[in-house]
N, C-alpha and C positions, 0 to 999 in steps of 0.2 A: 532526597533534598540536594540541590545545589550549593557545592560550597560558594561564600563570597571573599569576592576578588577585586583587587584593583587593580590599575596598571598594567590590566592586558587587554590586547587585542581580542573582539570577537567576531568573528570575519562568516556573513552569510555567503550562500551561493543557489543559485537558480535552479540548478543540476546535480545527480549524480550518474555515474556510472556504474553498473552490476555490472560485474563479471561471471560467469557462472560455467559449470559445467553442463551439457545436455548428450546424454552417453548416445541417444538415437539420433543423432546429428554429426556423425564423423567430417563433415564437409569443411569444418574449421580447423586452428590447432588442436585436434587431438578432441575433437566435440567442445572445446570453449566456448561460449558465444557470449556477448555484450549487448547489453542494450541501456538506452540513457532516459531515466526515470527525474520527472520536471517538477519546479514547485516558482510558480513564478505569479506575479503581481498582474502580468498581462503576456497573453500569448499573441502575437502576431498580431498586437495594435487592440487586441479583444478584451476580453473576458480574460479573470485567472484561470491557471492550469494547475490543478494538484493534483496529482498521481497515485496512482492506490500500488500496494506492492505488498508479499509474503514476508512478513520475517517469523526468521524460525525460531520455533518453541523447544521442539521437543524434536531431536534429530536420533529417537528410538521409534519414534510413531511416522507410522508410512502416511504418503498423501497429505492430504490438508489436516489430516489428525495431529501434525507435528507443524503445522502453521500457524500463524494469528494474520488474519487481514488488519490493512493498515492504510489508512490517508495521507499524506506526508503535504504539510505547512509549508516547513520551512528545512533546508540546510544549513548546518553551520558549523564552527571549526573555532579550536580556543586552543592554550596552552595553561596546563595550570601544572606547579611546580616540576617543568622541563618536561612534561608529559603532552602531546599531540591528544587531542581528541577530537573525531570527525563525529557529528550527531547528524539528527534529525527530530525535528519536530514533529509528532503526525497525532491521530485520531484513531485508538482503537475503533475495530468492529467485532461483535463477539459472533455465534454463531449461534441458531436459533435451537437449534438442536445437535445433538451427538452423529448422527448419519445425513447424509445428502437428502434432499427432496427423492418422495420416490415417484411422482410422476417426469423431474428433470433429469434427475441423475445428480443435478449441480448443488453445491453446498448454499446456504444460506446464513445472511448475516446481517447484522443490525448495527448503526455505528451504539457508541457506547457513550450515556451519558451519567452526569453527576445527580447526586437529589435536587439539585435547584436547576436541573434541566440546561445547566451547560456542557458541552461535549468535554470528556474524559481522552484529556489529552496525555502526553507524555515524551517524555525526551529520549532518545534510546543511540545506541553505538551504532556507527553504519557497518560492521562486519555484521548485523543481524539482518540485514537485509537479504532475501535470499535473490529477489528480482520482480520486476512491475506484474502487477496483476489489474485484469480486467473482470469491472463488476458491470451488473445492470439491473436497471431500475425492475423490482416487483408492481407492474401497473395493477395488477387486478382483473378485475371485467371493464372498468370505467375508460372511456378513451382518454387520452391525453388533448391537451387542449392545443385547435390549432396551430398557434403560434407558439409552440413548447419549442426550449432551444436546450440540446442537450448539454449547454453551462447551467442550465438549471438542475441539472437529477439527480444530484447527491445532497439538494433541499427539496425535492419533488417527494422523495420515497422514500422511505419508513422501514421498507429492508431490500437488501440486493441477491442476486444471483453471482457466486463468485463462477467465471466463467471460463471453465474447464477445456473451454476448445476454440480458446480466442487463436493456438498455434498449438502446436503437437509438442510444445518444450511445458505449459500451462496443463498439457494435457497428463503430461508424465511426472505431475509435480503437484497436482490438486484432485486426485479421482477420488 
């Protein structure tokens, strides 16, 4: 539960930035690398953009075993009794099973809903963030319809492919 508050400031933001470590990528400081994860009302005049991303569970379990996939709404930032806190808004997704798909190799997952069928949301600390992940849609046999516009696919499908080889940093991070 959220405590209530008056007379502060709650200041949203469009963006964050991960910062992260990728040991197989010495090309930066010391293998650092950065990337800027969006939650925004409209991208480029368009559609919103909400960003799917890792945050870590369990930093004893290897791979996506020590992950939770996540949606991110919104960013936002408060001060409550001289205390800074950076959140985010997002949408769990749970995972369909204990092991990857065995004809992918790729993890699978479902976002996560309430009994009355509204999405199972939650507010969390942005140092849990580990960094953006890329999902995609499970079609099935059935084609997609021709004018499908990939602002539709996370109301299109019912469960995703978290996807292990969108970069070789995802790759070292979700097997």
């Amino acid at each position: 539960m959220c405590p209530q508050f008056t007379g502060h400031a709650v200041y949203a933001y469009h963006s964050a930035v991960a910062t992260f470590h990728a040991p197989s990528d010495l090309s930066g400081i010391h293998g650092m690398r950065r990337e800027r994860i969006r939650a925004v009302l409209s991208w480029r005049h368009g559609p919103p953009r909400y960003d799917c991303i890792f945050v870590e569970h369990d930093v004893n379990q290897d791979g996506f075993q020590g992950l939770h996939a996540a949606r991110v709404f919104l960013f936002f930032s408060f001060k409550y009794r001289f205390i800074y806190y950076p959140c985010a808004l997002i949408q769990w997704f749970s995972p369909v099973d204990d092991e990857p798909c065995d004809d992918t190799g790729l993890w699978v997952v479902e976002p996560e809903y309430l009994p009355d069928d509204t999405p199972f949301m939650a507010v969390i600390h942005l140092d849990c963030i580990l960094r953006g992940a890329h999902l995609i849609g499970m079609a099935g046999k059935e084609f997609l319809p021709q004018h499908f516009s990939f602002h539709d696919t996370f109301d299109a499908f019912q469960a995703f492919y978290i996807n292990k080889y969108a970069d070789h940093h995802s790759n070292e991070i979700a097997f």
